[in-house]
Residue, then its C-alpha position, 0 to 999 in steps of 0.5 A: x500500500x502506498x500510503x502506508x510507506x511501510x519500509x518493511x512492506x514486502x513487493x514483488x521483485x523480477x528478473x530482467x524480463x520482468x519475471x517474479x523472483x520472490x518477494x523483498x522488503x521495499x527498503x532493501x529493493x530501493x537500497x539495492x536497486x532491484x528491479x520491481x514493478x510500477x503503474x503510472x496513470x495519466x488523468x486528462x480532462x475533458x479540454x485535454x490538460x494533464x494532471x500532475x502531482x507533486x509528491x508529498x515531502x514525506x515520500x521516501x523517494x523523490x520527495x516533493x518532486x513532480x510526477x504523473x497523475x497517479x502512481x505506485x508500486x504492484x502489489x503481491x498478487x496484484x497485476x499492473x492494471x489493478x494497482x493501476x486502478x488502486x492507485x488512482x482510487x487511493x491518491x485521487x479518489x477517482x475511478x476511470x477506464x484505463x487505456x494501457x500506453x505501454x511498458x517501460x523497461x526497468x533503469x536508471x531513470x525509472x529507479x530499476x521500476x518496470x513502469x506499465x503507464x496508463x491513461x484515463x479521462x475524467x470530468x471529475x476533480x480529482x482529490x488528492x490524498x493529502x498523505x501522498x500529495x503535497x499539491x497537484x494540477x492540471x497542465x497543458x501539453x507544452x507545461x507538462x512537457x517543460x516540467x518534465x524536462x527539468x530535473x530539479x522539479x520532476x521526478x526523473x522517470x516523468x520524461x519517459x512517461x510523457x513520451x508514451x503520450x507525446x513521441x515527439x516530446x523526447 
């Protein structure tokens, strides 16, 4: 669960293949850079603004950086399009159909995460859970572009993200 930011919380860990090796404690995959599994969703609403988050400073990585609408790490048992839609219910309270963009590999920029991306559309405001985000608002294409270029603002795996919507961006 990501609000909980339990260090001792146990994630599945895989190979370079992105198949399960067995379960770690998330501080040790973090320490150690294993690679694991994550969603990102991208929520736009209907003028076609992307909604972005700013992590809240109590996050144990990347604290107080930008970052896509929604994420979090796959649960044990838990395939990507659940934690996809838990994700998005746990730190927006919104609930949308979810269009898969794609899978991006495990690496550096995404810290060694396998990153299934999604995208969703929704006419609701979202409601951001104030344990996970310090702020969040929508964006145009050409802001989340810029913010994503900037490492001091952003979250490193954001760039990759945004290119699933935006080819061009890279």
């Amino acid at each position: 669960m990501t609000s909980a930011q339990d260090p001792q919380e146990l994630l599945p860990v895989v190979d370079d293949q992105d198949r399960p090796l067995g379960l770690r404690p998330r501080w040790l995959i973090h320490r150690d850079g294993l690679k694991h599994r994550a969603v990102h969703v991208l929520v736009f609403d209907p003028a076609g603004r992307l909604y972005l988050q700013r992590r809240s400073p109590a996050k144990d990585t990347y604290p107080g950086l930008w970052t896509s609408s929604a994420s979090g790490h796959v649960d044990p048992g838990e395939d990507y399009q659940a934690a996809a839609r838990r994700e998005l219910r746990e730190e927006l309270g919104l609930a949308a159909d979810l269009a898969p963009l794609g899978l991006i590999p495990a690496q550096a920029a995404t810290g060694q995460e396998f990153s299934a991306v999604y995208q969703a559309s929704s006419s609701r405001e979202p409601r951001p859970n104030p344990l996970e985000i310090s702020e969040g608002r929508f964006f145009t294409p050409a802001e989340a572009q810029a913010l994503a270029a900037d490492p001091g603002r952003a979250v490193p795996g954001l760039k990759l993200v945004l290119q699933l919507v935006w080819p061009a961006a890279g």
